[in-house]
N, C-alpha and C positions, 0 to 999 in steps of 0.2 A: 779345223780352224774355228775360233770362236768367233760366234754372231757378235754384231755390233752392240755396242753397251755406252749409252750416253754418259754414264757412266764415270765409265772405264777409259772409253779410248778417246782421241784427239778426234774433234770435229768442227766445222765452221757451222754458225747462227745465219740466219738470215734477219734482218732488221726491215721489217715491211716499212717502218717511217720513214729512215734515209735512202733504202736502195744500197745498203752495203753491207758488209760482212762480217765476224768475229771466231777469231781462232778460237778454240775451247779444250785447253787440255790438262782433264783432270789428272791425272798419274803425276801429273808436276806439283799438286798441293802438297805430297808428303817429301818431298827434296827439303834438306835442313837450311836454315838461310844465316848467312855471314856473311850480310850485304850492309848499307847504310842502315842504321837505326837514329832515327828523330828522337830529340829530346821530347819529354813531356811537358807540357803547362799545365801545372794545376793549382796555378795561383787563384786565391780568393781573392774575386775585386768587390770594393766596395758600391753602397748602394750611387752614391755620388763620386765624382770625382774632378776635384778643382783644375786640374790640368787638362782633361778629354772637352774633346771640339765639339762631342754631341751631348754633353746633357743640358740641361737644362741652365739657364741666364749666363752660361758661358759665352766667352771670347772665340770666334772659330779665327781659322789662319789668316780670312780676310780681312778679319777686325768687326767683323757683324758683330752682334750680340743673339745668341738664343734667347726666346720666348721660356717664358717660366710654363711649358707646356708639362701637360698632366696625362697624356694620352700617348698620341701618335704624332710626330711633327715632319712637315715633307721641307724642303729647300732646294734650291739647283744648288748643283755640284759645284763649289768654287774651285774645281781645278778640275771642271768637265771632259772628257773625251770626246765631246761633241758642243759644238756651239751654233746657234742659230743664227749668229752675225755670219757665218760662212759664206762668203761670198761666190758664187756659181761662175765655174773652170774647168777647165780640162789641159793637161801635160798628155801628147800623142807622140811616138817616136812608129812611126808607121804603125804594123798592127801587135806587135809584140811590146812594144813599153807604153803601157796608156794606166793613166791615171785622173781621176777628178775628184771634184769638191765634194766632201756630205754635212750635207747640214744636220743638226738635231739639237735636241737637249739630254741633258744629264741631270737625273736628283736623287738625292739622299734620300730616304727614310728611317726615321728613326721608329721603332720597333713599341718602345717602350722609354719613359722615363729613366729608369732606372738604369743603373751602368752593369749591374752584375748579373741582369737577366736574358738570358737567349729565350728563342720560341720552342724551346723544348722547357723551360721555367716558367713561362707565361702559363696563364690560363688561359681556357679554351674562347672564354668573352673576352677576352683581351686581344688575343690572335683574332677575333673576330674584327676587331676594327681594325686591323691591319691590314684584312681582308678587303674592307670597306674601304679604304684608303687605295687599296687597289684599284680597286674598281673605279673608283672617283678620278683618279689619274690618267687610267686604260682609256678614260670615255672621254677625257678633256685635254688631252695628249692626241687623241686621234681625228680632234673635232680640227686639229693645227692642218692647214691646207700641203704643207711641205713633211708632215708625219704620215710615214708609209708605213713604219712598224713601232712598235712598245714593247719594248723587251722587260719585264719585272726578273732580275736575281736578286740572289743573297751567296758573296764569300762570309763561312764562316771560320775563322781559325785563321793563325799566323802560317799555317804551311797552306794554305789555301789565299797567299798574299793578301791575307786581311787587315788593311792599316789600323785601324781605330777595333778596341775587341768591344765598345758600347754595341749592343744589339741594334743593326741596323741594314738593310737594303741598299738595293739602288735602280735607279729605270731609266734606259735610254732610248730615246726614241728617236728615229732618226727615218731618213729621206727613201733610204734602199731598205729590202728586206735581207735580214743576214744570211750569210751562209746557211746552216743548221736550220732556222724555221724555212727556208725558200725550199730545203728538199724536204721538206716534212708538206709545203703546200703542195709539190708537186706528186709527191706520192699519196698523200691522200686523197688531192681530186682525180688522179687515175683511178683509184679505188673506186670511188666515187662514183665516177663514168660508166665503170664496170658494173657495179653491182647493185646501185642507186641504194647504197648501205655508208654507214661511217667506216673506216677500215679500220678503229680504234674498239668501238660498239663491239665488231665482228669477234674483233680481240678478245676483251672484255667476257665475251662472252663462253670463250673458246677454255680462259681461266678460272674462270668462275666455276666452270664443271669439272677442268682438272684439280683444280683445288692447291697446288704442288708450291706454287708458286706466288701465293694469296699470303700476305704479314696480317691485312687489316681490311674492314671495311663498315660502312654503316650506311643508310636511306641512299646516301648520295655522290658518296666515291669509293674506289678501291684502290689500297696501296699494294703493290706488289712489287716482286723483283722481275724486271721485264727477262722472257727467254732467251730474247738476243744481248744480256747486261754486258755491258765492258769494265766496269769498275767493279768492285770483289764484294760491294755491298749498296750496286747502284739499286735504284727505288722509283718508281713513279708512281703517280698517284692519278685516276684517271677520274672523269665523271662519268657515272652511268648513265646518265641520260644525256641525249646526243645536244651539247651545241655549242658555240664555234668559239665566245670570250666570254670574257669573266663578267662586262657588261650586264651579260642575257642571264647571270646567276638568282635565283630567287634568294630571299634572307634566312628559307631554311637550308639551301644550297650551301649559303656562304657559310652559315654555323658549321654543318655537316664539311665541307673544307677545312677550315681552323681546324675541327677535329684532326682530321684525317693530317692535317702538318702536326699538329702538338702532338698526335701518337707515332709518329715516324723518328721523329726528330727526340723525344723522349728514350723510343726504345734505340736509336744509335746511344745516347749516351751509357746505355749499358751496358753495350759489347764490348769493349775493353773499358767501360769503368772510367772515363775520361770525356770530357765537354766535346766529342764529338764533329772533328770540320768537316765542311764538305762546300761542293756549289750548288747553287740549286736554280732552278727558274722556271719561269709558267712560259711554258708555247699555247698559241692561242694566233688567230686569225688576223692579217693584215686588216690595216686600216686605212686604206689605200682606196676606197670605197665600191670596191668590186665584189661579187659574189662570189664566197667560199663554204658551199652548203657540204663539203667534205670533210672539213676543217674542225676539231673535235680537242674541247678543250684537256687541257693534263700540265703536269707539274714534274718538272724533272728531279731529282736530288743524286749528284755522282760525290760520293765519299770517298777520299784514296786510301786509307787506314788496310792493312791487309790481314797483317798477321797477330799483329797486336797496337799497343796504342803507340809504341814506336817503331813501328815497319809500314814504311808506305809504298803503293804501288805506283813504278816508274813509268810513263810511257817511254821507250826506249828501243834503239836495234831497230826489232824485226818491227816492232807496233811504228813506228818513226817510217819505215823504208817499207813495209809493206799493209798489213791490217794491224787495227790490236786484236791482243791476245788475253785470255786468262787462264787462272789456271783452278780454282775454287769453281763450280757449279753454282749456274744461279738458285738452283733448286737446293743447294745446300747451304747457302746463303740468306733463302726465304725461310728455311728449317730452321736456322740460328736467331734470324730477326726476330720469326713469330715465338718462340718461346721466350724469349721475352719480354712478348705483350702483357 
């Protein structure tokens, strides 16, 4: 019988940040595929554009006007998923149907000026104040007495439900902590407990020497394809030195950031040759104002793109009704990013 071959044969990940699992079965990347194929977008937009809600002295759908901004410009969301008029309730049907009120805010950020540029276009001083605008937001979003969390993404791309294609964000912050970072709080401060270590640091550290897995790094982060990835060319970006939000980042930190997104987000547009979608977002530590000295900052980016620039991966079946699955190695995904850096 053959020894086992990470390889070769079907095996499950373990994901220390959530506490759950991921099927892994390589022998299924060489199966031919005659599934949905996505059209392509590779239209050229221009640098303005008189109809988009975000550039600049434009009309948005509320009738605002944009500022003639030259930089970076934030707004609340006029069609927020969260509002802070929310007034505080609860709907209880014993203990199986309960529902309540969540407050928060909703805002846009605009990236850049310009319409045609994403943050794999930008430059690296450019991503830096967007960085900076992070941060400005993270700190004054969580100074709100009812902001328990600050969630910063970005959808990029139309198959990634992206209304507007002007390079732009968005950050909600809201009363509850969500799903996704509440199990990343609990599993890192067990770690924590354990080991009086970061469990990302430990990580971090465990990568760095296998090497296998490593796209990119410089002073201040590492991007790589996590071991436990679920998406075919998922990516995070971690900081090497341990600490908890974007807050606590010094200004070569922030630089050494921007980097580490302008080369990530660069080298996806290369893999199939095409602007590249994906979601992406920074986990980072409650603002809820309690101690999370386990709590270790990073940036997630999940891409569904599989096979080419029109094959995407479904979550679907068994990934729906039991874990997900893949079927490409992360390790041969880190192989494919890093070449070309």
């Amino acid at each position: 019988m053959n020894s086992f071959d990470l390889k070769e044969h079907p095996h499950r990940r373990f994901n220390p940040l959530t506490g759950e699992w991921v099927l892994v079965s390589p022998h299924r990347a060489r199966r031919p595929w005659q599934g949905q194929e996505e059209s392509i977008n590779r239209e050229v937009r221009p640098e303005y554009e008189p109809t988009c809600y975000l550039c600049p002295t434009n009309v948005r759908a509320n009738g605002s006007h944009n500022p003639d901004y030259k930089s970076t410009f934030v707004f609340e969301n006029d069609f927020g998923a969260l509002q802070a008029s929310t007034p505080e309730g609860k709907h209880e049907m014993g203990s199986l149907l309960r529902a309540e009120s969540e407050k928060g805010i909703s805002k846009v950020i605009c990236f850049s000026p310009r319409h045609d540029l994403t943050l794999a276009d930008m430059e690296v001083a450019d991503i830096k104040k967007v960085v900076d605008l992070w941060q400005h937001e993270y700190d004054e979003l969580g100074k709100i007495d009812f902001i328990n969390y600050v969630q910063i993404f970005e959808n990029k791309g139309q198959v990634m439900g992206c209304s507007n294609p002007h390079p732009h964000g968005q950050i909600w912050a809201q009363s509850t902590i969500p799903n996704e970072p509440a199990k990343e709080t609990e599993q890192q401060t067990n770690y924590y407990k354990q080991h009086n270590r970061s469990l990302l640091h430990d990580y971090v550290t465990i990568e760095l020497k296998e090497e296998s897995r490593i796209v990119f790094q410089n002073d201040g982060f590492v991007v790589l394809v996590p071991f436990w990835a679920v998406w075919p060319f998922e990516t995070i970006i971690i900081s090497k030195r341990h600490f908890q939000h974007i807050g606590q980042m010094t200004e070569q930190e922030k630089a050494d950031f921007a980097e580490a997104i302008k080369t990530i987000t660069a080298i996806y547009d290369k893999v199939f040759n095409v602007s590249f979608p994906y979601s992406a977002g920074i986990h980072q530590q409650p603002t809820d104002g309690k101690a999370y000295p386990g709590w270790h900052f990073h940036m997630h980016f999940f891409p569904p793109l599989l096979r080419s620039a029109s094959v995407k991966k479904f979550m679907v079946g068994y990934e729906m009704l039991g874990s997900p699955q893949r079927d490409i190695t992360p390790e041969t995904s880190a192989e494919k990013l890093k070449s070309l850096l």
